[in-house]
N, C-alpha and C positions, 0 to 999 in steps of 0.2 A: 392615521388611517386605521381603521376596524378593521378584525377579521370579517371575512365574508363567510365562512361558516358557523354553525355552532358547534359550541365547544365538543362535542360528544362527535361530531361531523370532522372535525377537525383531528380529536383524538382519532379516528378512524384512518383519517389519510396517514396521519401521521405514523402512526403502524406498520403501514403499508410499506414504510419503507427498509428498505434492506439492507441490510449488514455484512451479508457474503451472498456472494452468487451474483454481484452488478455486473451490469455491463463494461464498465473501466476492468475487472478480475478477469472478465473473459475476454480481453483485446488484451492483457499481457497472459494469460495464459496460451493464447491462440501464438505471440509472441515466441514467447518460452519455447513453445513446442517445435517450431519453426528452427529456433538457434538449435537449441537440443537436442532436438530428433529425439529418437526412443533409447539414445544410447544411456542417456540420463533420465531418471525419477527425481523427478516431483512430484511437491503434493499439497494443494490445496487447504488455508484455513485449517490447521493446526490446535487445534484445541490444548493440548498438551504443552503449550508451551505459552510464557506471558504473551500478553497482549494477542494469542492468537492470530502471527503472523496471517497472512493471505498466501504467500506460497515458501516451504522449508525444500532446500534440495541438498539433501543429505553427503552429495559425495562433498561437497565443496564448505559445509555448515556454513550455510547462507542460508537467509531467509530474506525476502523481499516482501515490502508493506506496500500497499497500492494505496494511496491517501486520497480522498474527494477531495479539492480544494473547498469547500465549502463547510464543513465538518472538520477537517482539519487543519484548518484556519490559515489557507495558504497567503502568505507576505503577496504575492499580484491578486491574486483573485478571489481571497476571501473578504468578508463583508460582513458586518453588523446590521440583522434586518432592522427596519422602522419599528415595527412592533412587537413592543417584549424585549426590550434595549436591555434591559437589566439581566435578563434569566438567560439569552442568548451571549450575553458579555461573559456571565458566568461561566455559563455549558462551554462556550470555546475556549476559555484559560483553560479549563478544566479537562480537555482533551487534551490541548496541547500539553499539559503537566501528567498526563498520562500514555501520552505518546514518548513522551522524552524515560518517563520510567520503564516500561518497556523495553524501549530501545538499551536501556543502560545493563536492565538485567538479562538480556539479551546475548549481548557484546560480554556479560560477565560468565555468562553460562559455557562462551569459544565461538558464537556464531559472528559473524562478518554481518552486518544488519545495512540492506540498501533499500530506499526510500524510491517509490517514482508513485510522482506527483501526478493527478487527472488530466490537468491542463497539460502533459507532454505526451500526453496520448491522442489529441485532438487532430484530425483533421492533416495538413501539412505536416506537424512536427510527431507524427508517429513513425515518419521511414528512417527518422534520424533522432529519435530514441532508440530505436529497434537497431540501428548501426551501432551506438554508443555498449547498448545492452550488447552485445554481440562482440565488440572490443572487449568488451570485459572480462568477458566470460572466454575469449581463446587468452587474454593475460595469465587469467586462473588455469588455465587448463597449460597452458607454457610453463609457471611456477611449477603444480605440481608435478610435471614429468621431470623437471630441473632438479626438487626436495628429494622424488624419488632416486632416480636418478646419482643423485649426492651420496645417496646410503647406500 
């Protein structure tokens, strides 16, 4: 199957698409804010740090990566298109071998690095993402008053 655009038409849309500020960042930001209230900062897309996490929250050194399944080549729901089999086989090793580096220099730097996938934001399974996130995060918050606490 052909592109339906031209290449310059296509380069265009292509563009178009975006790297921070989607729609999946602001359904776990909107998240976030919810568990955390204001008693916790966060902070959005991180420049400063590899792979320019999606969100760093300082008291806990966590950062949390928001992955598209389609871009970051999710095991259910990513896919190789029909066209351009080769360059798109390529570009998604090539993410995933840069997701994984990231992640390592991350985890080397003291941060705690948690992943949430597109497809567990969808529809049905975001009240119980949003449960899972929310266990987590009172574990964390249990630990440190226990660390403190110890000392």
């Amino acid at each position: 199957m052909t592109d339906i655009f031209t290449p310059a038409k296509r380069s265009h849309v292509m563009s178009r698409i975006r790297s921070e500020g989607t729609s999946v960042e602001g359904t776990v930001y909107r998240v976030l804010r919810r568990i955390l209230g204001k008693k916790f900062r966060f902070f959005p897309n991180v420049r400063g740090l590899p792979g320019k996490p999606d969100f760093l929250i300082p008291r806990f050194r966590l950062v949390i990566l928001v992955h598209g399944c389609f871009y970051h080549a999710c095991q259910r729901h990513g896919h190789i298109p029909k066209t351009n089999t080769r360059y798109w086989t390529l570009k998604l090793a090539k993410n995933v071998r840069r997701d994984k580096t990231n992640e390592n220099r991350l985890r080397k730097l003291g941060f705690s690095v948690w992943t949430i996938w597109e497809h567990a934001l969808e529809g049905p399974r975001l009240e119980p993402t949003s449960s899972r996130l929310k266990r987590r995060f009172e574990r964390m918050r249990d630990w440190r008053r226990k660390t403190i606490a110890d000392n």
